[in-house]
VEXVO-833014 format. One record per residue: x, y, z of N, C-alpha, C, O, CB in turn; residue number from 1; residue in one letter. Coordinates in steps of 0.02 Angstrom, whole numbers, plus 50000, padded with zeros to 5 digits. Each point is the difference from the previous one (the first is absolute). Glycine has a CB too. Layout:
<sites>
  n.east  n.north   n.up  ca.east  ca.north  ca.up  c.east  c.north   c.up  o.east  o.north   o.up  cb.east  cb.north  cb.up    k  r
       X        Y      Z        X         Y      Z       X        Y      Z       X        Y      Z        X         Y      Z  NUM  A
...
</sites>
This chain:
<sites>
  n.east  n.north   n.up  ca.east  ca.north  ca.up  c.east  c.north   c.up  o.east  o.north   o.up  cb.east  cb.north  cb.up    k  r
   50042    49941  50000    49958     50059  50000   50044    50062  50000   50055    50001  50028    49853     49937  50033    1  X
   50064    50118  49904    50051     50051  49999   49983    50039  50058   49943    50010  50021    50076     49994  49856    2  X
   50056    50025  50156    50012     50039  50057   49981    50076  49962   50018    50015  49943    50087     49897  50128    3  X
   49858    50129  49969    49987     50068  50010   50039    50043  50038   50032    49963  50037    49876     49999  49947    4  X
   50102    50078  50023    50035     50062  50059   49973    50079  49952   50013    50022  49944    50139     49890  50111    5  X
   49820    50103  49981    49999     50077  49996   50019    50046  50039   49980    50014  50057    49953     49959  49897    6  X
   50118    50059  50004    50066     50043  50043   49947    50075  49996   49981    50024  49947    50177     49910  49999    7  X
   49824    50094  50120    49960     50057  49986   50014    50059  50044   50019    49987  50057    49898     49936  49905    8  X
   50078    50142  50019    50042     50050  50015   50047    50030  49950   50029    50051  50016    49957     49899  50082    9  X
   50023    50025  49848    50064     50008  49965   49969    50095  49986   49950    50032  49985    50096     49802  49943   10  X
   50051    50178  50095    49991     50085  49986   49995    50017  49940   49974    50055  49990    50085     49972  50093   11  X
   49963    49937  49859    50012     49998  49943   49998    49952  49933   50055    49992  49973    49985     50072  50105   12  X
   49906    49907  49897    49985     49949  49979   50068    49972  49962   50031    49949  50015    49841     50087  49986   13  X
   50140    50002  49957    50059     49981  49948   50089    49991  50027   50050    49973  49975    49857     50102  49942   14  X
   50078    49966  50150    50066     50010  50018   50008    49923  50052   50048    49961  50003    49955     50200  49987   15  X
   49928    49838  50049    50033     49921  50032   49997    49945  49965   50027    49948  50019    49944     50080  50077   16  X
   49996    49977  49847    50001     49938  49941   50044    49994  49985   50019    49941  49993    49907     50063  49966   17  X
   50145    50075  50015    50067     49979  49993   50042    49953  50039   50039    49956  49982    49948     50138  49980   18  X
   49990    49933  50114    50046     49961  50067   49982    49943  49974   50049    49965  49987    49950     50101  50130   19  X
   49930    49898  49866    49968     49942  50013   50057    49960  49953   50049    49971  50023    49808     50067  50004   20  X
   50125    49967  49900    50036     49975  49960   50048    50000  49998   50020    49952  49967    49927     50055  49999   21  X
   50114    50040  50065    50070     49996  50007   50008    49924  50035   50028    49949  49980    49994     50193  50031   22  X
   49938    49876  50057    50030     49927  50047   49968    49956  49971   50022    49947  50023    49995     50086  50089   23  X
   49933    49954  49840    49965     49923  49968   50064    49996  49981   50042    49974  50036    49823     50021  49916   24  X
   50153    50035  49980    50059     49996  49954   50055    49982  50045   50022    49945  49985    49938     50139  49929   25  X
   50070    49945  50136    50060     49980  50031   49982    49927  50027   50044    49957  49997    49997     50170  50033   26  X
   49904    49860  49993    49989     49936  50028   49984    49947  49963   49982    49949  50029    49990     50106  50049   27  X
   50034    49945  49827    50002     49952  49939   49926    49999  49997   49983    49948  49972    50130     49972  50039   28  X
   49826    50121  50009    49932     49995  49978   49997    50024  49938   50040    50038  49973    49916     49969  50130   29  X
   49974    49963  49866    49981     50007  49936   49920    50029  50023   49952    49975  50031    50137     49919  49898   30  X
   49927    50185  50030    49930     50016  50032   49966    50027  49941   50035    50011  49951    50000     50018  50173   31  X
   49892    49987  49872    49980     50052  49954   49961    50039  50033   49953    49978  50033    50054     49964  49875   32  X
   50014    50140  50085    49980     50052  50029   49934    50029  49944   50009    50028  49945    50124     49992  50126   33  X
   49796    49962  49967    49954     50028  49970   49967    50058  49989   49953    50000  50039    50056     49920  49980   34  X
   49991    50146  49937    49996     50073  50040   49966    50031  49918   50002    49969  49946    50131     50043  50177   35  X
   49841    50050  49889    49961     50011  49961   50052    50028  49924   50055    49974  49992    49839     50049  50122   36  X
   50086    50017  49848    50056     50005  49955   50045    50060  50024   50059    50001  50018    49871     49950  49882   37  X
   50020    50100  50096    50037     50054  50020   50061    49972  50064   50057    50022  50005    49822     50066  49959   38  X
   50092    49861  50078    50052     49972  50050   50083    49969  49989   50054    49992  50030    49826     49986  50007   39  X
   50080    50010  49888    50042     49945  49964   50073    50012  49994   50050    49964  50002    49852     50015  49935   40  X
   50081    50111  50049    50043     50044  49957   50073    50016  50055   50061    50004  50001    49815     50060  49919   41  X
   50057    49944  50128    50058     50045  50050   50021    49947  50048   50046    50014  50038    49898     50114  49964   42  X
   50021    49800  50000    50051     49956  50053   50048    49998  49950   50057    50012  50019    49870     49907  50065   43  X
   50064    50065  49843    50083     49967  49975   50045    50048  49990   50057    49981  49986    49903     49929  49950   44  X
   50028    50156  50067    50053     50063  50029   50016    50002  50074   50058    50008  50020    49893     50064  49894   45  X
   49996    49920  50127    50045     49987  50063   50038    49939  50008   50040    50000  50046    49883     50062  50004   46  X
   50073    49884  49912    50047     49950  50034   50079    49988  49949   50043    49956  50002    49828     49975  50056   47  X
   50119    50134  49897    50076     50027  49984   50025    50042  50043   50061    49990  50008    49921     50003  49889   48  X
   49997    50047  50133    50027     50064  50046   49984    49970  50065   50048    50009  50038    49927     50102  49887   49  X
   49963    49849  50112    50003     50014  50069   50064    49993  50056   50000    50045  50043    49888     49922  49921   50  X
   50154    49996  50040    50077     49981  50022   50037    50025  49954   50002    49974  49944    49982     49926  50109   51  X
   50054    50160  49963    50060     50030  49973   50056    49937  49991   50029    49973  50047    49941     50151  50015   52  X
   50040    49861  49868    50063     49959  49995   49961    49936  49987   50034    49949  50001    50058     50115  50083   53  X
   49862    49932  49906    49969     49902  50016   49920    50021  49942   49971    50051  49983    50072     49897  50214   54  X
   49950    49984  49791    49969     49988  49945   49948    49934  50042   50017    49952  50035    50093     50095  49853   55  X
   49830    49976  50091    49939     49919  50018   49985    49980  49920   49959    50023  49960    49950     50023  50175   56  X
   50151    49889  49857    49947     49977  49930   49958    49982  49989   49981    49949  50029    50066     50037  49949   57  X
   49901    50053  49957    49932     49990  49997   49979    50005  49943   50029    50039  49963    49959     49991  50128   58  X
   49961    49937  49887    49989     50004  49932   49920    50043  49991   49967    50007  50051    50117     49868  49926   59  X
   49888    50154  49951    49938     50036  49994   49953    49977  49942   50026    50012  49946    50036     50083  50105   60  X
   49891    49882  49944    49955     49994  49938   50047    50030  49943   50027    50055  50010    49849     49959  50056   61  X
   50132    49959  49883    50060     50034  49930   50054    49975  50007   50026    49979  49949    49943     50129  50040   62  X
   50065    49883  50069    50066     49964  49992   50006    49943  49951   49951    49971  49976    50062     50058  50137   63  X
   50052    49957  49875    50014     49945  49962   49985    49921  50031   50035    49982  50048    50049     50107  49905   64  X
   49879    49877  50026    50002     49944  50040   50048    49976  50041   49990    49989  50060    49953     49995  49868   65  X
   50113    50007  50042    50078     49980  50053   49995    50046  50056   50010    49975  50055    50082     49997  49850   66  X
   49894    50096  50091    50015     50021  50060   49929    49990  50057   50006    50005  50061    50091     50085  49869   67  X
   49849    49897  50041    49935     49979  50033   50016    49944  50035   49983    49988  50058    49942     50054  49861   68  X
   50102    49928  50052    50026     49909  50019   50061    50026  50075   50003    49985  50060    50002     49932  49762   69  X
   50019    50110  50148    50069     49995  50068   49992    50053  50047   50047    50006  50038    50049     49953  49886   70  X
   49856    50081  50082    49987     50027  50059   49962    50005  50023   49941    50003  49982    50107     50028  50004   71  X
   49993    49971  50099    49957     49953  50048   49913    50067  50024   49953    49984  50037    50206     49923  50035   72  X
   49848    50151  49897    49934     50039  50011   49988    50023  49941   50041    50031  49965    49971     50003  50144   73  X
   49909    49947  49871    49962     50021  49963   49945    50048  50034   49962    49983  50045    50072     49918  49890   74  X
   49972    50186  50022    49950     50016  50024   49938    50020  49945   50020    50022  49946    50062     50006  50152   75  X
   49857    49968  49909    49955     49973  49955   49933    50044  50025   49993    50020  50057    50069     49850  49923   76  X
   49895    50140  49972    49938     50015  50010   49939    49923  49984   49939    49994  50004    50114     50152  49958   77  X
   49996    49810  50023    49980     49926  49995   50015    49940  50037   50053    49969  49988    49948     50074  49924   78  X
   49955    49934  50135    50009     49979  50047   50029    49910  49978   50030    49963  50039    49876     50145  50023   79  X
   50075    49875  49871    50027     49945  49976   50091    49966  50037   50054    50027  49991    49855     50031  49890   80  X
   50083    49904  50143    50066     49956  50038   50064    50022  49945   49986    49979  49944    49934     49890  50113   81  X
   50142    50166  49943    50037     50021  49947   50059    49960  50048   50018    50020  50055    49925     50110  49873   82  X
   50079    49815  50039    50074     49990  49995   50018    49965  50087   50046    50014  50039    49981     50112  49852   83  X
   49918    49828  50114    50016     49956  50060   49998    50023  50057   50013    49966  50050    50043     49986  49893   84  X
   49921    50132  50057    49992     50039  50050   49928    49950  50068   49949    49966  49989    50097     50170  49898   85  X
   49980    49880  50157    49967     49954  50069   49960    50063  50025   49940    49994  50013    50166     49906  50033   86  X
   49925    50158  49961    49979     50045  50066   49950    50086  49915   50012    50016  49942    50163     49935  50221   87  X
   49786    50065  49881    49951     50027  49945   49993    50091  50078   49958    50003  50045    49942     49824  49852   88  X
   50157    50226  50090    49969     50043  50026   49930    50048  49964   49988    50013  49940    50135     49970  50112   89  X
   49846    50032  49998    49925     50012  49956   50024    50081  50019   50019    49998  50059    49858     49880  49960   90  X
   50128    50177  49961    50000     50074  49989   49951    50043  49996   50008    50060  50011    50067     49910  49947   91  X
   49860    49999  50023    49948     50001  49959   49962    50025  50033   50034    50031  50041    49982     49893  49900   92  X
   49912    50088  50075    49936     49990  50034   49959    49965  49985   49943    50024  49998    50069     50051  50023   93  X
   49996    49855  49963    49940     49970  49979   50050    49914  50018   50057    49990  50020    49858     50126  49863   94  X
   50031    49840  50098    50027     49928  50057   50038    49987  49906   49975    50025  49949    49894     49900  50200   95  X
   50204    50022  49852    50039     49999  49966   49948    49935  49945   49980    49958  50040    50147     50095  50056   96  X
   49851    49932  49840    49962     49958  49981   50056    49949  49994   50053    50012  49972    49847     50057  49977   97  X
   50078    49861  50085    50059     49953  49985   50046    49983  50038   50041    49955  49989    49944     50079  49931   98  X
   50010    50021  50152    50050     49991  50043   50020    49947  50042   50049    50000  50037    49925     50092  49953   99  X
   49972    49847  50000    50024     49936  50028   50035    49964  49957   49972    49948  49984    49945     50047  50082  100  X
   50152    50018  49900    50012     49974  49974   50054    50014  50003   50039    49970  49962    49881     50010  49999  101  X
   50109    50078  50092    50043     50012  50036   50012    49960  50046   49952    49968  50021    50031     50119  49950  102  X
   50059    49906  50048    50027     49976  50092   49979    50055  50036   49958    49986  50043    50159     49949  49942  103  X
   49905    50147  50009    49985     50007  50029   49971    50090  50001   50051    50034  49996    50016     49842  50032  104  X
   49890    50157  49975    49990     50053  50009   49998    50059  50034   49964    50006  50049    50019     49930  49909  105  X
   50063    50121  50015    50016     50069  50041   49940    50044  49997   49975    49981  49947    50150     50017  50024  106  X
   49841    50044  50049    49967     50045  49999   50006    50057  50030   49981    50012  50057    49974     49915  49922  107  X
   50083    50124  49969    50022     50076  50047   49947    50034  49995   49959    50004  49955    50157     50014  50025  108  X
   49888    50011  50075    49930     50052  50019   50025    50059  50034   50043    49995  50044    49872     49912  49977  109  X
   50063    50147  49963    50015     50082  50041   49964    50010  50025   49964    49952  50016    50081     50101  49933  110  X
   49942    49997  50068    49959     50022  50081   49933    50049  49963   49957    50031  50032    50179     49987  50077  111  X
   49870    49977  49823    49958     50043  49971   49932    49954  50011   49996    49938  50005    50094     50128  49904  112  X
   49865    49979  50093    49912     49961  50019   49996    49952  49956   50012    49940  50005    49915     50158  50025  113  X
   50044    49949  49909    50001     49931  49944   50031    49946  49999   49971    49946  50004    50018     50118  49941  114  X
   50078    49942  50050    50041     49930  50015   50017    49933  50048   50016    49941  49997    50008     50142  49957  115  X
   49958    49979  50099    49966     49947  50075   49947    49970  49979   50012    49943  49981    50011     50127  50115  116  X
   49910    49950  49900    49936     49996  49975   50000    49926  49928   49959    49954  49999    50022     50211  50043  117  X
   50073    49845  49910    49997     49949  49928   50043    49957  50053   49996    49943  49977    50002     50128  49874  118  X
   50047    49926  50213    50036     49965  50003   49956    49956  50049   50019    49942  50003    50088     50128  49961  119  X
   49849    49943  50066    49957     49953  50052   49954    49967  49952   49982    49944  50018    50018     50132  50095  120  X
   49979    49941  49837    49955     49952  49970   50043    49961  49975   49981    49941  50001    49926     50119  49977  121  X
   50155    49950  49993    50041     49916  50007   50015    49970  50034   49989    49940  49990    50042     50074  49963  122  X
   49995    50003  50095    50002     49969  50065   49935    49956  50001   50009    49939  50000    50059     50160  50060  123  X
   49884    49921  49940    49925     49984  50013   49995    49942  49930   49970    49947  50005    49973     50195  50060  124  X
   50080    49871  49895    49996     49924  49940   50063    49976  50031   49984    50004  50059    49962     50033  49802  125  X
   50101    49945  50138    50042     49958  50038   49972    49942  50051   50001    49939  49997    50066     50164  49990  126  X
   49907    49941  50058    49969     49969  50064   49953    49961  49965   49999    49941  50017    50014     50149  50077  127  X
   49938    49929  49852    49959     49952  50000   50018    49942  49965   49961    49952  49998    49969     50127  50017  128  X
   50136    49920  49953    50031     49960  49953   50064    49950  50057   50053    49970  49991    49920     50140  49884  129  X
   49982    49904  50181    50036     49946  50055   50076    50035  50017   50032    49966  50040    49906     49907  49903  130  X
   50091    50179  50038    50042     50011  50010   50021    50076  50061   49964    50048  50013    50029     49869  49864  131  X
   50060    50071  50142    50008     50042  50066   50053    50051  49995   50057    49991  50020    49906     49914  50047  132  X
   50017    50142  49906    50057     50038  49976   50056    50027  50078   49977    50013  50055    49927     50034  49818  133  X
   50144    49954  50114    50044     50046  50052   49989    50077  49987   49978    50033  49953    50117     49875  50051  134  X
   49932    50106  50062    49983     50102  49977   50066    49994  50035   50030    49966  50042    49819     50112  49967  135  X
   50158    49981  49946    50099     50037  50044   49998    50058  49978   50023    50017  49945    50075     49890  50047  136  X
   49867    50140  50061    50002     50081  50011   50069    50026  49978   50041    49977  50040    49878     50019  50065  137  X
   50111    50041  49849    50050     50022  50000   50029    50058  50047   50060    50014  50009    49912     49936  49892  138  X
   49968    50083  50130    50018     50062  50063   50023    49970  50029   50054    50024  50018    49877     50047  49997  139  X
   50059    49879  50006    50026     49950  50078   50080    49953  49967   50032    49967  50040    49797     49993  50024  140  X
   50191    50043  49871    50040     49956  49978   50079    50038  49996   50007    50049  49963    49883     49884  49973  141  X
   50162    50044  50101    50048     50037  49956   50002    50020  49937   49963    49970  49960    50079     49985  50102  142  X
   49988    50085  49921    50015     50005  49926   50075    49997  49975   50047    50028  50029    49850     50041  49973  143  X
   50108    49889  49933    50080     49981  50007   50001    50015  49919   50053    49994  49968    49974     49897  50146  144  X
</sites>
C-alpha cells in the first residue's frame, strides 16, 4: 500500500520542494515532482541555482529520452510513473490521479487557506482508501 506524509506549513512551496528533492536525489531516490506548469518552469530553474555550486539532476517534459531515462527527478504536469520513479511529490492542489502506484506519496502544503482546505479533502480520500497518512508540521521541524 502506498505511504502518504503531508509535510504542511511549508513557507515556500517551491523552495522546500528544492530541499525535498536535493536529499531524495542525494539518498539514490527516483521521484516525480508533480506541479502545475507555470510550476514547472520555475522548479527546473530553481534546481539549477538553489545550492550555490551543486546541481539536483532532473529531467522536464521535452527532454531527450536518454536524459528522461537517467535522471533520478522528473518534474511533470503528468502524473504517469516516468522512469522507475517509486516516490510521486504532489505540488499541486488536487489528489495526484494514479498515485497508488507509487510507494510512496509527498504532499506539500502552505499555510495558505485554500491549500489547507484542497489539502484536507485528500487527506479525507486517503483515509477512506484505508490509508493513514503521516503529517510533519514544518514550523515544529528543523530546517536543514
Amino acid at each position: 500500500m502506498t505511504e502518504v506524509a503531508f509535510h504542511f506549513n511549508a513557507p515556500d512551496k517551491l523552495g522546500y520542494a528544492c530541499r525535498l528533492l536535493r536529499k531524495a536525489y542525494l539518498r539514490g531516490a527516483r521521484v516525480v515532482a508533480w506541479v502545475d506548469e507555470a510550476d514547472r518552469v520555475a522548479l527546473d530553474s530553481a534546481l539549477w541555482t538553489h545550492v550555490v555550486g551543486e546541481f539536483v539532476p532532473h529531467s522536464v517534459p521535452g527532454d531527450p529520452p536518454h536524459v528522461q531515462t537517467r535522471s533520478p527527478i522528473h518534474i511533470a504536469s503528468d502524473v504517469a510513473a516516468q522512469n522507475g520513479a517509486t516516490v510521486l511529490v504532489n505540488l499541486r492542489g488536487e489528489l495526484p490521479p494514479g498515485y497508488e502506484r507509487f510507494q510512496r506519496v509527498i504532499e506539500v502544503v502552505t499555510a495558505d487557506a485554500a491549500d489547507r482546505a484542497s489539502a484536507r479533502e485528500r487527506w479525507k480520500h486517503y483515509k477512506a482508501q484505508g490509508i493513514e497518512p503521516q503529517r510533519h508540521d514544518l514550523q515544529l521541524a528543523p530546517q536543514d
